[in-house]
mmCIF file of the N, C-alpha and C atoms, coordinates in Angstrom:
data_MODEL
# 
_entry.id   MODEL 
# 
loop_
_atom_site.group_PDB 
_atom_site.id 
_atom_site.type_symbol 
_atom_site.label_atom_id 
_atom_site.label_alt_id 
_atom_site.label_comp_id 
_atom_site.label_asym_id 
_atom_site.label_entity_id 
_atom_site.label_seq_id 
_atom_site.pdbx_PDB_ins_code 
_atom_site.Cartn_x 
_atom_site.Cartn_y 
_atom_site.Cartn_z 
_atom_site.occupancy 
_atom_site.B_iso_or_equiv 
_atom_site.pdbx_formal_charge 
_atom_site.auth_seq_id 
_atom_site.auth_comp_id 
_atom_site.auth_asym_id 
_atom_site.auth_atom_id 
_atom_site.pdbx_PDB_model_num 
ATOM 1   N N  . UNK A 1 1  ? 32.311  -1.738  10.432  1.00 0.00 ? 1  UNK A N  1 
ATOM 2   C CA . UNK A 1 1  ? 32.068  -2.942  11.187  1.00 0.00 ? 1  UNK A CA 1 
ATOM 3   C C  . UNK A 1 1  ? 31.449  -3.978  10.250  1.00 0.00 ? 1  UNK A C  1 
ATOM 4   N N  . UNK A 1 2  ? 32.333  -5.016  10.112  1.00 0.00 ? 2  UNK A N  1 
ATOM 5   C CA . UNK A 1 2  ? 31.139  -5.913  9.316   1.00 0.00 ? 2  UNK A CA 1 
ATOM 6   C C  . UNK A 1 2  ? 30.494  -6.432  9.652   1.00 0.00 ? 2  UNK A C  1 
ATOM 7   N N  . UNK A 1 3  ? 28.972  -7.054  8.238   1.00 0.00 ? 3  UNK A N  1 
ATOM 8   C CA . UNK A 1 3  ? 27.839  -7.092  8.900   1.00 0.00 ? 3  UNK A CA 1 
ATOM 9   C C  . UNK A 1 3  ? 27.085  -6.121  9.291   1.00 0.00 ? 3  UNK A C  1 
ATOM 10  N N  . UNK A 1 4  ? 27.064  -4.701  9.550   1.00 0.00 ? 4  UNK A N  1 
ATOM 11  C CA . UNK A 1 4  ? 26.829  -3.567  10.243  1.00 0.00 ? 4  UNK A CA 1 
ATOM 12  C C  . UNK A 1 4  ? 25.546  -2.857  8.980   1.00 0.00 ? 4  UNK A C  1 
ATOM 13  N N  . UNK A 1 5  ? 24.656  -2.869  8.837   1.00 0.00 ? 5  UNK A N  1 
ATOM 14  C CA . UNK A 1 5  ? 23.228  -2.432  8.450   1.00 0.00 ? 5  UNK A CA 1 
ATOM 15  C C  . UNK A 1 5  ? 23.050  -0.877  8.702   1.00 0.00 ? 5  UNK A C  1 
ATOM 16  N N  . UNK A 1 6  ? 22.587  -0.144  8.017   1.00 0.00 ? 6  UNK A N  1 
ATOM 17  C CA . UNK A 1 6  ? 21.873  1.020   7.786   1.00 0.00 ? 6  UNK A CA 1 
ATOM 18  C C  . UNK A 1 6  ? 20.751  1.393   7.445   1.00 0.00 ? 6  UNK A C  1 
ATOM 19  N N  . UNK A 1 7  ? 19.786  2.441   7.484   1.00 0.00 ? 7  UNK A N  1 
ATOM 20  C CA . UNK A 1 7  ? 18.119  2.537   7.244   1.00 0.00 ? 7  UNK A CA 1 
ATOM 21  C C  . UNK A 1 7  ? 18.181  3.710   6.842   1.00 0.00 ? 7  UNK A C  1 
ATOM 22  N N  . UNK A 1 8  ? 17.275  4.222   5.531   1.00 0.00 ? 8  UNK A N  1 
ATOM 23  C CA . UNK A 1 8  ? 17.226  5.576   5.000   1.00 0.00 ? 8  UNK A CA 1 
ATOM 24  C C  . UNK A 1 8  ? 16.041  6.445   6.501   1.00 0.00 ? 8  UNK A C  1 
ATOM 25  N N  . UNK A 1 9  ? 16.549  7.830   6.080   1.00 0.00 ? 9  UNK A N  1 
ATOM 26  C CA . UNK A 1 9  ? 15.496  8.049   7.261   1.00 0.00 ? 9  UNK A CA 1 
ATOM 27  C C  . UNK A 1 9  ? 13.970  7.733   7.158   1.00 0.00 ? 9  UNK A C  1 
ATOM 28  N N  . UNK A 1 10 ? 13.311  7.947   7.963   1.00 0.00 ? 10 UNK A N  1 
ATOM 29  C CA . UNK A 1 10 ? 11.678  7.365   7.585   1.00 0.00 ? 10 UNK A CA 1 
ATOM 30  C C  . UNK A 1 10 ? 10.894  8.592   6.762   1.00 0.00 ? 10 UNK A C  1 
ATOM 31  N N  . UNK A 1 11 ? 9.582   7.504   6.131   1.00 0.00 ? 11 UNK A N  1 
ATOM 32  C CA . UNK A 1 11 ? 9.164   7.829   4.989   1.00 0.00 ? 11 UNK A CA 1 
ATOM 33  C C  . UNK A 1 11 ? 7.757   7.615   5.806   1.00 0.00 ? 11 UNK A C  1 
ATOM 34  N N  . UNK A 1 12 ? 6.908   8.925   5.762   1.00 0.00 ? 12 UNK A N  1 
ATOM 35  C CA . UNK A 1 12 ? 5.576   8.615   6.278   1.00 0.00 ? 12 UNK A CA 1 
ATOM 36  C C  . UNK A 1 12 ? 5.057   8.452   4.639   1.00 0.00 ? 12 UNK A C  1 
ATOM 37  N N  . UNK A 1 13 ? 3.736   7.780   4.649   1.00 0.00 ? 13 UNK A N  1 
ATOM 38  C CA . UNK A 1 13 ? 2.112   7.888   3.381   1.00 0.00 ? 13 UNK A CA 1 
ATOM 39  C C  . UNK A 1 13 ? 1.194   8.213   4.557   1.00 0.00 ? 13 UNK A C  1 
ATOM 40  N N  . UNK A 1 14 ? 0.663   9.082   4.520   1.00 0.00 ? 14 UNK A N  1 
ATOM 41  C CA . UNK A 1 14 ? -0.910  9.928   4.563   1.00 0.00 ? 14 UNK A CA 1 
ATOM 42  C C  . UNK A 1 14 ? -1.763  8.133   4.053   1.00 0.00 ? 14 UNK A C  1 
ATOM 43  N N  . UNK A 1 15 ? -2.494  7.945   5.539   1.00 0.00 ? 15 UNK A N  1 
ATOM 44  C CA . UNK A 1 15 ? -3.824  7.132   5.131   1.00 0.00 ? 15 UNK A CA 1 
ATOM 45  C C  . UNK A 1 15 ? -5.043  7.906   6.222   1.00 0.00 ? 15 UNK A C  1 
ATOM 46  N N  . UNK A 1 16 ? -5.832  7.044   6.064   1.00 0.00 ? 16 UNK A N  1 
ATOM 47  C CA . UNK A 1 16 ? -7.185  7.699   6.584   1.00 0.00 ? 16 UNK A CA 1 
ATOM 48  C C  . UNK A 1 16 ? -6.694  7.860   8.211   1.00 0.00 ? 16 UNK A C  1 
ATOM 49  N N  . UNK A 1 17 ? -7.375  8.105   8.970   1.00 0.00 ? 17 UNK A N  1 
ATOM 50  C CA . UNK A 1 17 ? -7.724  8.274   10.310  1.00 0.00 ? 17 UNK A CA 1 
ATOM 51  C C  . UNK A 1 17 ? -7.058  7.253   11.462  1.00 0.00 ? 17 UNK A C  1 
ATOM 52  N N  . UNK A 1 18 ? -7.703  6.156   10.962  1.00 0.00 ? 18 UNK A N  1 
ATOM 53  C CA . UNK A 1 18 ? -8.149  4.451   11.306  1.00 0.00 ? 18 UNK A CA 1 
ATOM 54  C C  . UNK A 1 18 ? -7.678  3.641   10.191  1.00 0.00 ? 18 UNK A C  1 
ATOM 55  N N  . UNK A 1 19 ? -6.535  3.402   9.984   1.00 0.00 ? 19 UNK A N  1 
ATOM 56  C CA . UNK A 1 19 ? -5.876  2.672   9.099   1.00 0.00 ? 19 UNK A CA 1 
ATOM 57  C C  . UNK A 1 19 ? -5.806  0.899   10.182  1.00 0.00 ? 19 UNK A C  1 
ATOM 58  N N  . UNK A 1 20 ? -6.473  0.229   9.494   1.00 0.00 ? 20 UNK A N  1 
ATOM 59  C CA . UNK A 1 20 ? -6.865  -0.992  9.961   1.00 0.00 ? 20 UNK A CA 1 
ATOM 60  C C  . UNK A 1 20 ? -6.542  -2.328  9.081   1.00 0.00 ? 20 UNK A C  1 
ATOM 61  N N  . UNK A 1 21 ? -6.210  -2.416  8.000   1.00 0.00 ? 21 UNK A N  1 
ATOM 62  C CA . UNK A 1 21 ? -5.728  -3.522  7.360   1.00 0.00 ? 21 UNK A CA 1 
ATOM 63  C C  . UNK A 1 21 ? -4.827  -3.021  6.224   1.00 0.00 ? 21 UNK A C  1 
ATOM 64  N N  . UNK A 1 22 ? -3.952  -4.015  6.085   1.00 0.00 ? 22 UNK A N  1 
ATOM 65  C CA . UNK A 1 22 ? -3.213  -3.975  4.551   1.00 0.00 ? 22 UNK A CA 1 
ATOM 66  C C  . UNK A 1 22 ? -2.970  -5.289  3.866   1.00 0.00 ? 22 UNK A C  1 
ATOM 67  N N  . UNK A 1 23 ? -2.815  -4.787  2.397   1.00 0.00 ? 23 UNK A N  1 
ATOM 68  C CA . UNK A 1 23 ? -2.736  -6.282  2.089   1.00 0.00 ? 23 UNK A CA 1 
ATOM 69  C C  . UNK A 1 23 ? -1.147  -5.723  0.670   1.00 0.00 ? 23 UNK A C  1 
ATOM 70  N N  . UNK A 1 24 ? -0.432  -6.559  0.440   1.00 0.00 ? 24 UNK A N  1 
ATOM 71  C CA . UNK A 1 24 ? 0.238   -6.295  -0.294  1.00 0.00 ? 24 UNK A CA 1 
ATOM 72  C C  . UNK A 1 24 ? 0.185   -7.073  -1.785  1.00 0.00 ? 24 UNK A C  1 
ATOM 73  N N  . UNK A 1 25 ? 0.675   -6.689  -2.852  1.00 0.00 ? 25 UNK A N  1 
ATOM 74  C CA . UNK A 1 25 ? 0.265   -7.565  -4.058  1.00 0.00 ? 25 UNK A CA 1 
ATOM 75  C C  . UNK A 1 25 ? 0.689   -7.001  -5.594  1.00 0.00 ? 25 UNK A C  1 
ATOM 76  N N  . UNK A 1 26 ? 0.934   -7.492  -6.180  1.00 0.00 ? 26 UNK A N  1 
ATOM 77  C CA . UNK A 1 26 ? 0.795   -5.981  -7.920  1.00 0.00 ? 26 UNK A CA 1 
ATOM 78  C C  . UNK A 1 26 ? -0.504  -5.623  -8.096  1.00 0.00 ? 26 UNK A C  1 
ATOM 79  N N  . UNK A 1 27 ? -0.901  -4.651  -8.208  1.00 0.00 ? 27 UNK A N  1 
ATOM 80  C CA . UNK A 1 27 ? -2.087  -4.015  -8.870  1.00 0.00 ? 27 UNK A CA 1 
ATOM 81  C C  . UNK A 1 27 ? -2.330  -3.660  -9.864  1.00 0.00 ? 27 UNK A C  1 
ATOM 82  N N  . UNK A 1 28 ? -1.101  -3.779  -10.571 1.00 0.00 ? 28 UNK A N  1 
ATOM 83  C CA . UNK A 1 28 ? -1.289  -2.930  -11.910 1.00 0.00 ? 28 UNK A CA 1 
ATOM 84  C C  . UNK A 1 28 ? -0.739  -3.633  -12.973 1.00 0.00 ? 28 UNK A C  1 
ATOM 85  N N  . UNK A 1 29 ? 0.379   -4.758  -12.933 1.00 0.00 ? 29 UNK A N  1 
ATOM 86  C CA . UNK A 1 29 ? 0.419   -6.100  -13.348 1.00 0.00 ? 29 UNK A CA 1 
ATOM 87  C C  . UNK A 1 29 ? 2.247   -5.052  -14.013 1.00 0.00 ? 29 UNK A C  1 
ATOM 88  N N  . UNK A 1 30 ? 2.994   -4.848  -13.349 1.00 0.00 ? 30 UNK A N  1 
ATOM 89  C CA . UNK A 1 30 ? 4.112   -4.258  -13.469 1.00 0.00 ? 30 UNK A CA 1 
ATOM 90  C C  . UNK A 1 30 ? 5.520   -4.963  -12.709 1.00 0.00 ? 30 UNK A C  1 
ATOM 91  N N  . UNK A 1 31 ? 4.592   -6.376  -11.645 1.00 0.00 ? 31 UNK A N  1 
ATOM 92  C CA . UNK A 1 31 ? 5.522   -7.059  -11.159 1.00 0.00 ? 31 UNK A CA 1 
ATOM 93  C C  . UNK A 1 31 ? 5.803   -6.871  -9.942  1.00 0.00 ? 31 UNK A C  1 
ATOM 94  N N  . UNK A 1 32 ? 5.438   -4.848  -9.754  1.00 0.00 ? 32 UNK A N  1 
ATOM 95  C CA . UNK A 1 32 ? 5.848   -4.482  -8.284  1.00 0.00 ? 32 UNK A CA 1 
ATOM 96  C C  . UNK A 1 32 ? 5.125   -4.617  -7.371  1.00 0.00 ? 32 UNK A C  1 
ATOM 97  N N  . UNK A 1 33 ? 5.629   -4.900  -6.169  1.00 0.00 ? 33 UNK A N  1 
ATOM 98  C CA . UNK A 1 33 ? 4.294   -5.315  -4.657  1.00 0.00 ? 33 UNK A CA 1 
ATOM 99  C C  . UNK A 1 33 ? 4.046   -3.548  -4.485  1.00 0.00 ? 33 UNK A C  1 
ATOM 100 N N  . UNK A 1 34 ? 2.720   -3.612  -4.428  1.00 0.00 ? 34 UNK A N  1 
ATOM 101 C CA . UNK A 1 34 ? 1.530   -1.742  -4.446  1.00 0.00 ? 34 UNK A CA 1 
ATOM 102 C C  . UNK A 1 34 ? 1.526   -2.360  -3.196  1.00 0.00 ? 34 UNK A C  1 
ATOM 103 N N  . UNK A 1 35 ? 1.048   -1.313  -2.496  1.00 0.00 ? 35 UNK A N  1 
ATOM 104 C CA . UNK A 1 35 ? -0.169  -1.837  -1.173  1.00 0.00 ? 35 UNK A CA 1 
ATOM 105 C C  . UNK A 1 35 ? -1.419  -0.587  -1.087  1.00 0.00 ? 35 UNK A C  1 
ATOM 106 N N  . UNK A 1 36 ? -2.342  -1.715  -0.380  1.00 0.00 ? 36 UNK A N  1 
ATOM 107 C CA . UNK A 1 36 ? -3.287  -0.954  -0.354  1.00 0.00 ? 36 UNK A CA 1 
ATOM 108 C C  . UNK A 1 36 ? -4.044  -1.741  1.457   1.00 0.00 ? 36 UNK A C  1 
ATOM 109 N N  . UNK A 1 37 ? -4.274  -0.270  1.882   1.00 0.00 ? 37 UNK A N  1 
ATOM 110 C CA . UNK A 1 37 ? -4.480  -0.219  3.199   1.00 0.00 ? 37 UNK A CA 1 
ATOM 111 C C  . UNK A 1 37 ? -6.173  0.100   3.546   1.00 0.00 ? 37 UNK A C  1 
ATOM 112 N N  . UNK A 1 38 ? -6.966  -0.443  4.453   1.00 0.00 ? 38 UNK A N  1 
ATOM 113 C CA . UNK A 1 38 ? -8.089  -0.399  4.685   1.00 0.00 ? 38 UNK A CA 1 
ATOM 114 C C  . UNK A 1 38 ? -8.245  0.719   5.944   1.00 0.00 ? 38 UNK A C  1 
ATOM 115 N N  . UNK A 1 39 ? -9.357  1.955   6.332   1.00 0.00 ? 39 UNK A N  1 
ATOM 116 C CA . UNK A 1 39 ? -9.327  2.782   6.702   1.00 0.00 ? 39 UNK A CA 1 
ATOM 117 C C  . UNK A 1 39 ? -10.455 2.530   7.474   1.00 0.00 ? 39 UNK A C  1 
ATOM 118 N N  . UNK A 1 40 ? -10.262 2.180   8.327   1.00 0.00 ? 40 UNK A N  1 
ATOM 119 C CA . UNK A 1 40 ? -12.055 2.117   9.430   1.00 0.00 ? 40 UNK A CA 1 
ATOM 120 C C  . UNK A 1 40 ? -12.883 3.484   9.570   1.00 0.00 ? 40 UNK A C  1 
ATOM 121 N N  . UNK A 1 41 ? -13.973 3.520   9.616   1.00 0.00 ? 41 UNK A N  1 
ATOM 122 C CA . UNK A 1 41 ? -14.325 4.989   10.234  1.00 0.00 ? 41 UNK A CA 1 
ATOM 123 C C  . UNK A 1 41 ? -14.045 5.808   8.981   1.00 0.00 ? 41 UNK A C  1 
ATOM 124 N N  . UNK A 1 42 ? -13.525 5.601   8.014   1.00 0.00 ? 42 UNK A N  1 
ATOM 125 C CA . UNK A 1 42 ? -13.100 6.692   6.722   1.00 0.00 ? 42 UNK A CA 1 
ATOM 126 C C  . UNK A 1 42 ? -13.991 6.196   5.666   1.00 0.00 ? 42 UNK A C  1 
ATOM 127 N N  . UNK A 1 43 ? -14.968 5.243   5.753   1.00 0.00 ? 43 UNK A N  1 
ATOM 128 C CA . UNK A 1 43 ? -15.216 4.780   3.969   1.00 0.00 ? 43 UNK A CA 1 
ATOM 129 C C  . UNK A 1 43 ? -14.122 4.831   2.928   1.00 0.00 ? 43 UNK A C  1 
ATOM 130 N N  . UNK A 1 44 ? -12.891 4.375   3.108   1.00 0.00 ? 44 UNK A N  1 
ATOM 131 C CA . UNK A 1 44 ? -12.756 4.325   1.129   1.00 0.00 ? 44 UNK A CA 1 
ATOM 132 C C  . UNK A 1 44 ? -10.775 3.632   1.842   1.00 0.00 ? 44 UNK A C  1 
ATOM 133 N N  . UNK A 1 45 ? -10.264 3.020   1.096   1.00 0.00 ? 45 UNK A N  1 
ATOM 134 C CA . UNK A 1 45 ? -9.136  2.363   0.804   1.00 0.00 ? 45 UNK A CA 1 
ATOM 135 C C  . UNK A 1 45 ? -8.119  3.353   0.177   1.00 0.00 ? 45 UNK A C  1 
ATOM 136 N N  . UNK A 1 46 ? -6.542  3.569   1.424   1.00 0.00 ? 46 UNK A N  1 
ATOM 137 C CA . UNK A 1 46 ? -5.715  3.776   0.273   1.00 0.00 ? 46 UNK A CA 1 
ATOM 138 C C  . UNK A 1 46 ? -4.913  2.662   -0.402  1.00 0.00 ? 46 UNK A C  1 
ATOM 139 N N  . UNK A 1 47 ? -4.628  3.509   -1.196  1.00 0.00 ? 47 UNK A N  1 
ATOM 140 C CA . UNK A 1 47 ? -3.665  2.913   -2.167  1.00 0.00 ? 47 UNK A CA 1 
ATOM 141 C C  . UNK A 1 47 ? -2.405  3.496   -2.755  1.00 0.00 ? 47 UNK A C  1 
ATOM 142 N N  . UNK A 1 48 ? -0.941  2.406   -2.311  1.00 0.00 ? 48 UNK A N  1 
ATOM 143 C CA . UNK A 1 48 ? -0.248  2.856   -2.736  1.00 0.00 ? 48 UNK A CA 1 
ATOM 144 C C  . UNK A 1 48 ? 0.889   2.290   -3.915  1.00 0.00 ? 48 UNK A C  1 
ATOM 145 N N  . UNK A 1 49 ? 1.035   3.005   -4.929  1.00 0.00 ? 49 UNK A N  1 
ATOM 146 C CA . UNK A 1 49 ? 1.227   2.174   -6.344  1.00 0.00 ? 49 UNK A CA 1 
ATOM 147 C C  . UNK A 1 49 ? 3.560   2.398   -6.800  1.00 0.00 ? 49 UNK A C  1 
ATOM 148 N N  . UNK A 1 50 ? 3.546   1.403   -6.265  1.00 0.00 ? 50 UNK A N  1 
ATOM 149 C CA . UNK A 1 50 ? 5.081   1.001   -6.244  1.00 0.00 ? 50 UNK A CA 1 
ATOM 150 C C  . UNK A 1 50 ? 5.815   1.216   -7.697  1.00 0.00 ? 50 UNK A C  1 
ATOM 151 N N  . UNK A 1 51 ? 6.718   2.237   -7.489  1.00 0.00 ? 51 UNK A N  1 
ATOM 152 C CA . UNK A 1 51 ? 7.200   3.244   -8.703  1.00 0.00 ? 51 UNK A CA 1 
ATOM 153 C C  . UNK A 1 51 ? 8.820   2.264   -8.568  1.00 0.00 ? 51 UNK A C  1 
ATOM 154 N N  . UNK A 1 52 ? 8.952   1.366   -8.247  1.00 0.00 ? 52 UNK A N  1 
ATOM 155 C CA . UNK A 1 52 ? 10.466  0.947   -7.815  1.00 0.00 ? 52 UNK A CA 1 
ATOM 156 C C  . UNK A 1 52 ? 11.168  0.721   -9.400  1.00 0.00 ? 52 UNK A C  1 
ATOM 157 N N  . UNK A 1 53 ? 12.492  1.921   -8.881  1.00 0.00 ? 53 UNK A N  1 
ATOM 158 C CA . UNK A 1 53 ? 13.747  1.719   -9.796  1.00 0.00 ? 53 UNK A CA 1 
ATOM 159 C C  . UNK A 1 53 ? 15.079  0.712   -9.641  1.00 0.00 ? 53 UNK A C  1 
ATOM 160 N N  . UNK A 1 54 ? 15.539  -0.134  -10.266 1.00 0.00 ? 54 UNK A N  1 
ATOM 161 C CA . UNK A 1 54 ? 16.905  -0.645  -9.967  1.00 0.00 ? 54 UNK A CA 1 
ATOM 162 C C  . UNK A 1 54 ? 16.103  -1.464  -8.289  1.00 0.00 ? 54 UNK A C  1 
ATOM 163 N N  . UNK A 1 55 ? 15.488  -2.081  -8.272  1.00 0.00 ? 55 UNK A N  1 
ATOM 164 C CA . UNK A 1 55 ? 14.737  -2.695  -6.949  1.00 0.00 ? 55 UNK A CA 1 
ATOM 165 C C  . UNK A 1 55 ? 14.342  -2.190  -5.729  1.00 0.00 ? 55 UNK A C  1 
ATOM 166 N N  . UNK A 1 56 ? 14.959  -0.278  -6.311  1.00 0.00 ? 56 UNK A N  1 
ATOM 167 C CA . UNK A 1 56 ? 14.290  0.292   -4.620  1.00 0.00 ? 56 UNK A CA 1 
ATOM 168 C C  . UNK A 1 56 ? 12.814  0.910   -4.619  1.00 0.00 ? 56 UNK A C  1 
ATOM 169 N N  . UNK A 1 57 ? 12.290  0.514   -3.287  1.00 0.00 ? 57 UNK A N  1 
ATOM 170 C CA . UNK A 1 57 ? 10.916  0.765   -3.390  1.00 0.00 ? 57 UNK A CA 1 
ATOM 171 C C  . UNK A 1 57 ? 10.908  2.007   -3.437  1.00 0.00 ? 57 UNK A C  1 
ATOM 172 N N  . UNK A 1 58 ? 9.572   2.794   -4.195  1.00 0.00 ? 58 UNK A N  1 
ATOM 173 C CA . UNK A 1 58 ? 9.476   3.963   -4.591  1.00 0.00 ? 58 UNK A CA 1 
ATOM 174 C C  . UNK A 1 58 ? 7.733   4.428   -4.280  1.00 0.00 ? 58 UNK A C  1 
ATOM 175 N N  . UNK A 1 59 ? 7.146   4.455   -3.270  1.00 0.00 ? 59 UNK A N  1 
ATOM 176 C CA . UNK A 1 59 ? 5.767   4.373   -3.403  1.00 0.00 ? 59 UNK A CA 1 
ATOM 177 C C  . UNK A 1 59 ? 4.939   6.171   -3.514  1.00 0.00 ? 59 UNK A C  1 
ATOM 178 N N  . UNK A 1 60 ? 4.131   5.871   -4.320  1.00 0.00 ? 60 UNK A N  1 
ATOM 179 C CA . UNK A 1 60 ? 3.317   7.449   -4.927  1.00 0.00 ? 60 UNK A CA 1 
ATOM 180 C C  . UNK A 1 60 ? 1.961   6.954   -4.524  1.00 0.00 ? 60 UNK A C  1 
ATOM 181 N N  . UNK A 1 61 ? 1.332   8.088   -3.609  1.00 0.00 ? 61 UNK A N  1 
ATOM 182 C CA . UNK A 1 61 ? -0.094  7.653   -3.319  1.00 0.00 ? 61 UNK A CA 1 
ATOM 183 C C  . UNK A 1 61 ? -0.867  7.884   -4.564  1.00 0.00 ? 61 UNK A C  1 
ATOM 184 N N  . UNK A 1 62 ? -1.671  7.030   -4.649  1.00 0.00 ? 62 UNK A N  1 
ATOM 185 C CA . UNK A 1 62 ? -3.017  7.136   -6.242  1.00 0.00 ? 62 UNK A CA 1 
ATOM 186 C C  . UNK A 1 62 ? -4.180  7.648   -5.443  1.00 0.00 ? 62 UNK A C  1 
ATOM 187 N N  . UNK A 1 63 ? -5.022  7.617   -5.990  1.00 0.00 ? 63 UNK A N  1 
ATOM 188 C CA . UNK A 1 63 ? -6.591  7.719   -5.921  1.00 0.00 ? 63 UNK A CA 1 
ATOM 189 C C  . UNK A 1 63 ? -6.709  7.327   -4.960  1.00 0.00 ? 63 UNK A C  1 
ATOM 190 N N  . UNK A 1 64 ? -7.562  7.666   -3.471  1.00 0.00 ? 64 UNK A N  1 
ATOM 191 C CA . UNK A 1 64 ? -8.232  6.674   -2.802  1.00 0.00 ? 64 UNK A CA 1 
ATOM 192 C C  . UNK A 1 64 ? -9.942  6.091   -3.356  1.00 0.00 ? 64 UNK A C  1 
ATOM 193 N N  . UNK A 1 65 ? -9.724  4.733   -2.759  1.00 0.00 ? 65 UNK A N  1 
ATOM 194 C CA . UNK A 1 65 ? -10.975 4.214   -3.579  1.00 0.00 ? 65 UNK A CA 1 
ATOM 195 C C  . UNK A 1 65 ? -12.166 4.044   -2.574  1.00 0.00 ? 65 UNK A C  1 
ATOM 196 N N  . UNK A 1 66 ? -13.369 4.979   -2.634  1.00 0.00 ? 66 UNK A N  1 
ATOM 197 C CA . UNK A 1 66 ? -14.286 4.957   -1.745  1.00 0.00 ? 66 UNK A CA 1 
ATOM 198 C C  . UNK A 1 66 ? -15.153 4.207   -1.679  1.00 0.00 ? 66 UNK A C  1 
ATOM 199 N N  . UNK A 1 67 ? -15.196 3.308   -0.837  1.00 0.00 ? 67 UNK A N  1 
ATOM 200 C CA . UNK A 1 67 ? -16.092 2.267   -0.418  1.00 0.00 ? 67 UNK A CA 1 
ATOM 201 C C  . UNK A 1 67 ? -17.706 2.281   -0.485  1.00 0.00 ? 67 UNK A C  1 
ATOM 202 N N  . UNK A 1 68 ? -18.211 3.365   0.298   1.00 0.00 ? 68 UNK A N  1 
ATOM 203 C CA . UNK A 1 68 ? -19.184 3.627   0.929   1.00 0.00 ? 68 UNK A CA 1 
ATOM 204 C C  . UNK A 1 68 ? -19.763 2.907   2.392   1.00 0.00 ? 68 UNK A C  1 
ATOM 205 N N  . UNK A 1 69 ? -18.910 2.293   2.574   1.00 0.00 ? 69 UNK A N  1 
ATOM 206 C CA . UNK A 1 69 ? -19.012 1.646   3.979   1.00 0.00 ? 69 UNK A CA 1 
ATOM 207 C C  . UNK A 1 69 ? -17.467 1.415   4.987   1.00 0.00 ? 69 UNK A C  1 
ATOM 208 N N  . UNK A 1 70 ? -17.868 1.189   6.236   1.00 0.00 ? 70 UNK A N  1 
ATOM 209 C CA . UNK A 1 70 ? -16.494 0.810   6.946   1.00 0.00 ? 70 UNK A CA 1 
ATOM 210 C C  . UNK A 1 70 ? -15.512 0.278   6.646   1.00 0.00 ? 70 UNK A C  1 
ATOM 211 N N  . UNK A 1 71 ? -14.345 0.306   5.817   1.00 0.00 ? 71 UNK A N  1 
ATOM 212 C CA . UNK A 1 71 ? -13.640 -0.953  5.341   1.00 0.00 ? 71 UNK A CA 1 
ATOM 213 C C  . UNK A 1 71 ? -12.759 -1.133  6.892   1.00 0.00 ? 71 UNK A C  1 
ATOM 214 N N  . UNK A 1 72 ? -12.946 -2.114  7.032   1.00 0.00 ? 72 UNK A N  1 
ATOM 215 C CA . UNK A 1 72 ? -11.930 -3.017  8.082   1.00 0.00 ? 72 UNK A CA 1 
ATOM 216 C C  . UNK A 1 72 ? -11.158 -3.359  8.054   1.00 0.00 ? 72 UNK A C  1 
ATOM 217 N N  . UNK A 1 73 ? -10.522 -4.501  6.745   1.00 0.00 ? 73 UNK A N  1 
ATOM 218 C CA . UNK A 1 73 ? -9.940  -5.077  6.179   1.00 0.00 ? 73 UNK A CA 1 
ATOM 219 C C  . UNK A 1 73 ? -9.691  -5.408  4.528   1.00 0.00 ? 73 UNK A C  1 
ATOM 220 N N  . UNK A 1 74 ? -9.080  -5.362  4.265   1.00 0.00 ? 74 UNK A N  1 
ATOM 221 C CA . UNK A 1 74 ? -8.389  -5.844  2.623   1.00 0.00 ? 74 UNK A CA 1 
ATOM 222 C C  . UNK A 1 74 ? -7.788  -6.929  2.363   1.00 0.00 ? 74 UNK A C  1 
ATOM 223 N N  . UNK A 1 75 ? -8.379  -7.771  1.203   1.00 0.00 ? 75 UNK A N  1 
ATOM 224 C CA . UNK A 1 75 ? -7.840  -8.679  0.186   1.00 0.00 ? 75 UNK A CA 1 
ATOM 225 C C  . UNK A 1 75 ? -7.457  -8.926  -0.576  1.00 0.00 ? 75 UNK A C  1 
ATOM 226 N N  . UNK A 1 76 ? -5.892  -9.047  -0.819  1.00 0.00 ? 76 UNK A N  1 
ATOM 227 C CA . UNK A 1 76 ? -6.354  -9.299  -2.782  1.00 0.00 ? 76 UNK A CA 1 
ATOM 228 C C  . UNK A 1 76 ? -5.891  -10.503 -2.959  1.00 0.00 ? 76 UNK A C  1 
ATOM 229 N N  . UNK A 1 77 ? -6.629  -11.254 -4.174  1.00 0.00 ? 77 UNK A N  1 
ATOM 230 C CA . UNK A 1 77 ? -6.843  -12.201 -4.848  1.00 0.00 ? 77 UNK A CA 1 
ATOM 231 C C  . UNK A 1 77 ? -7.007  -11.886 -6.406  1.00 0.00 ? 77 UNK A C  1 
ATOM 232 N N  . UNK A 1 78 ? -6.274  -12.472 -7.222  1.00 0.00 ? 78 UNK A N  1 
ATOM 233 C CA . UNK A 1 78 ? -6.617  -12.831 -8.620  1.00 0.00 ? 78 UNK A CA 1 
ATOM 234 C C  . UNK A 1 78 ? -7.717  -13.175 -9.198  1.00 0.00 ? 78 UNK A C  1 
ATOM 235 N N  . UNK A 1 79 ? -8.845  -12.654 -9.661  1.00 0.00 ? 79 UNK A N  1 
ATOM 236 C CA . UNK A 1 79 ? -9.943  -13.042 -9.855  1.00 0.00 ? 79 UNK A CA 1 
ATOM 237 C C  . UNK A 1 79 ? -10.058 -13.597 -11.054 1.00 0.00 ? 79 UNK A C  1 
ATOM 238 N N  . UNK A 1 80 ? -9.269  -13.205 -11.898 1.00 0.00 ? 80 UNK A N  1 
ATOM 239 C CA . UNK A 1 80 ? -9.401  -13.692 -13.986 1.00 0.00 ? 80 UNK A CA 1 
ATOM 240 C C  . UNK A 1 80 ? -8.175  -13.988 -14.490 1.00 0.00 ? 80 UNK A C  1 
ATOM 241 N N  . UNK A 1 81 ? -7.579  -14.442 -13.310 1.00 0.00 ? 81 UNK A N  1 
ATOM 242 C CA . UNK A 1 81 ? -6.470  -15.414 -14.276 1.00 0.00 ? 81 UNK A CA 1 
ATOM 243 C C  . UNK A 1 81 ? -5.472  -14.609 -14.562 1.00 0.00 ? 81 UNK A C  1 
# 
């Protein structure tokens, strides 16, 4: 049928409990959009670091980064240029 669209099957990532914000962006300065998701009730941020080949997204969970407090929400911004 043309025009006619397809979807790979779904792809869960493991985040905290209370997954409450995301923000998308490069993190690692590779070009690719990472995301990293804010976890209420969990202290600490995941993060997920975009492995994409030939333009398909490819995401590998990293480190989560522990806060020590509620994160709610996430930002990113360029801080140094």
């Amino acid at each position: 049928m043309p025009g006619s669209i397809s979807f790979a099957a779904r792809t869960d990532y493991p985040t905290g409990q209370y997954p409450s914000g995301i923000s998308i962006g490069d993190l690692d300065g590779d070009t690719w959009q990472d995301i990293i998701i804010s976890n209420d009730n969990s202290n600490y941020l995941s993060i997920f670091k975009n492995n994409a080949i030939a333009g398909n997204i490819s995401l590998t969970s990293i480190n989560n980064l522990i806060t020590g407090i509620d994160a709610k929400d996430v930002i990113l911004t360029d801080i140094d240029g």
